[in-house]
N, C-alpha and C positions, 0 to 999 in steps of 0.2 A: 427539450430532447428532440423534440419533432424535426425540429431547423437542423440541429447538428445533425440528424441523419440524413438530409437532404445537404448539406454543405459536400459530408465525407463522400456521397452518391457521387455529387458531381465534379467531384476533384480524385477519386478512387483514395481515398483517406483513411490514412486509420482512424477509428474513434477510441479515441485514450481516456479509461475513467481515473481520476488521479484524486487521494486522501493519503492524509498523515497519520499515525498513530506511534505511542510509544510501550515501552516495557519498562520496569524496574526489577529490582532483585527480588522483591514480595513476588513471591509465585501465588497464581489466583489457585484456593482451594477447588478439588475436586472429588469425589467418592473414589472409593477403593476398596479392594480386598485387601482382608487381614482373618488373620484366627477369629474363630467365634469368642465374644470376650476380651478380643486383646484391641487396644484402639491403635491405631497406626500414630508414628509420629514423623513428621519430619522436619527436621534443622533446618531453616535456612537464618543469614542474616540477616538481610532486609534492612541495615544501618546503611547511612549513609545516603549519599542525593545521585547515587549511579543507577543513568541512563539510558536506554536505547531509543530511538529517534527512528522511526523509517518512515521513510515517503515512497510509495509506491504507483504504478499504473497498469492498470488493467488494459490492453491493446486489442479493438474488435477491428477485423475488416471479413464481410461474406468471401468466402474459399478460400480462407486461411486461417492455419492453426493459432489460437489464444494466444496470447504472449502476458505474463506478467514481469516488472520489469520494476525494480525498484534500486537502494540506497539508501545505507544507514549511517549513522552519525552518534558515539557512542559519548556521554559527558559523565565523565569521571570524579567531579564537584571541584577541578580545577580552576584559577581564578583564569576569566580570559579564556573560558571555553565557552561556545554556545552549549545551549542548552536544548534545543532544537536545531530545527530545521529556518534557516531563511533563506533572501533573497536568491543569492549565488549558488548556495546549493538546488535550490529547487532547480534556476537557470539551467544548471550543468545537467540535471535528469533530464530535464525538454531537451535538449541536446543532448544526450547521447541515446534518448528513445529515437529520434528524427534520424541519429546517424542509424542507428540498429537496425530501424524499421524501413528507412529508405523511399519513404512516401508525405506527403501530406498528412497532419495531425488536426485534427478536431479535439480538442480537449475541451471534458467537460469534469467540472470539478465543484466544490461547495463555495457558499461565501464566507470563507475563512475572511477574515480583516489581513491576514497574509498576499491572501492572493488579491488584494486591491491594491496595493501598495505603490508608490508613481515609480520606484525599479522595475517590478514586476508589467507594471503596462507599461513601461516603455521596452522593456523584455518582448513582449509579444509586438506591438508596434513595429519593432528592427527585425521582426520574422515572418516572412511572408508567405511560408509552409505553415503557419500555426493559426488557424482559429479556436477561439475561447466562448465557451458554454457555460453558464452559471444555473446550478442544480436549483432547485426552491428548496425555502426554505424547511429545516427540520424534515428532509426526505434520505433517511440512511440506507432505508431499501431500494431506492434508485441507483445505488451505487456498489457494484461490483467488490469495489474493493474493499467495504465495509466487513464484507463475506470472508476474504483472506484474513483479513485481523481477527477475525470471530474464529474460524479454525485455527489460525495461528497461537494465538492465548490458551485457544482447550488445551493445544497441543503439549502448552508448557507449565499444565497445571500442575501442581504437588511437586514441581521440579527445583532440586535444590541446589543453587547453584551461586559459588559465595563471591566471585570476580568479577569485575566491567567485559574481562577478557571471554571468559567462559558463555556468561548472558551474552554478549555481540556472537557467539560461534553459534549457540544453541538459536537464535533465532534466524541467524541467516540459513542454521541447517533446515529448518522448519520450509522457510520461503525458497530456497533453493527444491525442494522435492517439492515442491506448489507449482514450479516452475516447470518440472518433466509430466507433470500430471496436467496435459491439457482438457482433457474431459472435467474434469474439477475443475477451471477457469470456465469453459462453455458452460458447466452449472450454474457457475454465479451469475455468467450472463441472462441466461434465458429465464430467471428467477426479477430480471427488472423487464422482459416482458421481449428484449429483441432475440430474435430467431437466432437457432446454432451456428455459429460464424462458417463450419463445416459439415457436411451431412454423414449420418451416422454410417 
């Protein structure tokens, strides 16, 4: 981490924390109100191998607002659909964070066996805006983004929702208001230990 903030210093860079996580139609349980005596229920289906896929990036640079910046990828249990996230698609996020943000990227991210991959470095090799940071290992609190999937999930707990169509709306609404709420990105930031990217 030390290095990548010393890279983004001297290039005026953003530092991009970048993870994957997905959704399914099983909504994660949570407490709730109901009558005294009466226990709540709710339906959902939860059949089936429909998923949501999103890869996201957390974007610090000092005197500038947070940016979280992500893309999903919804699999329906089509044959001939990915099921995540790979090469190309990650590619196309680093490129359109680089066009959005307009600067130098420092990206630091986990050792996914994804991101080793000879596309992937040769991805970063042909980009000479992008330096790559590799997190140690089994450190989830180092990572910013970790924090938007943990709000993101509460958010959609008890939530019953039976479509690939419905699940892909309900979480992008979730990560879209993640997105107008920059003091909740500075949170997650200053929670891995670097300063408010803006002063309060």
């Amino acid at each position: 981490m030390a290095g990548g903030k010393r890279a983004a210093a001297r290039t005026a860079a953003w530092i991009c924390f970048a993870d994957e996580c997905g959704q399914t139609l099983k909504a994660h349980k949570a407490t709730t109100w109901a009558p005294k005596g009466e226990t709540p229920v709710v339906k959902v289906t939860a059949k089936g191998t429909v998923r949501v896929s999103v890869a996201g990036l957390c974007c610090y640079r000092p005197g500038e607002r947070s940016r979280l910046i992500y893309r999903t990828l919804t699999y329906r249990g089509r044959k001939c659909e990915p099921k995540g996230f790979r090469e190309p698609e990650l590619i196309r996020l680093l490129d359109a964070a680089h066009q959005q943000l307009q600067a130098p990227i420092v990206l630091v991210w986990d050792r996914l066996s994804l991101h080793k991959t000879p596309a992937i470095r040769a991805a970063i090799a042909a980009r000479s805006w992008l330096r790559v940071y590799e997190l140690p290992a089994y450190a989830p609190e180092l990572n910013p983004v970790e924090k938007v999937w943990s709000t993101m999930k509460s958010s959609l707990a008890n939530l019953a929702v039976r479509t690939a169509n419905e699940l892909t709306a309900a979480v992008k609404n979730r990560l879209n208001r993640m997105q107008y709420r920059t003091g909740l990105i500075d949170g997650y930031f200053t929670g891995t230990g670097l300063p408010p990217p803006t002063p309060p």
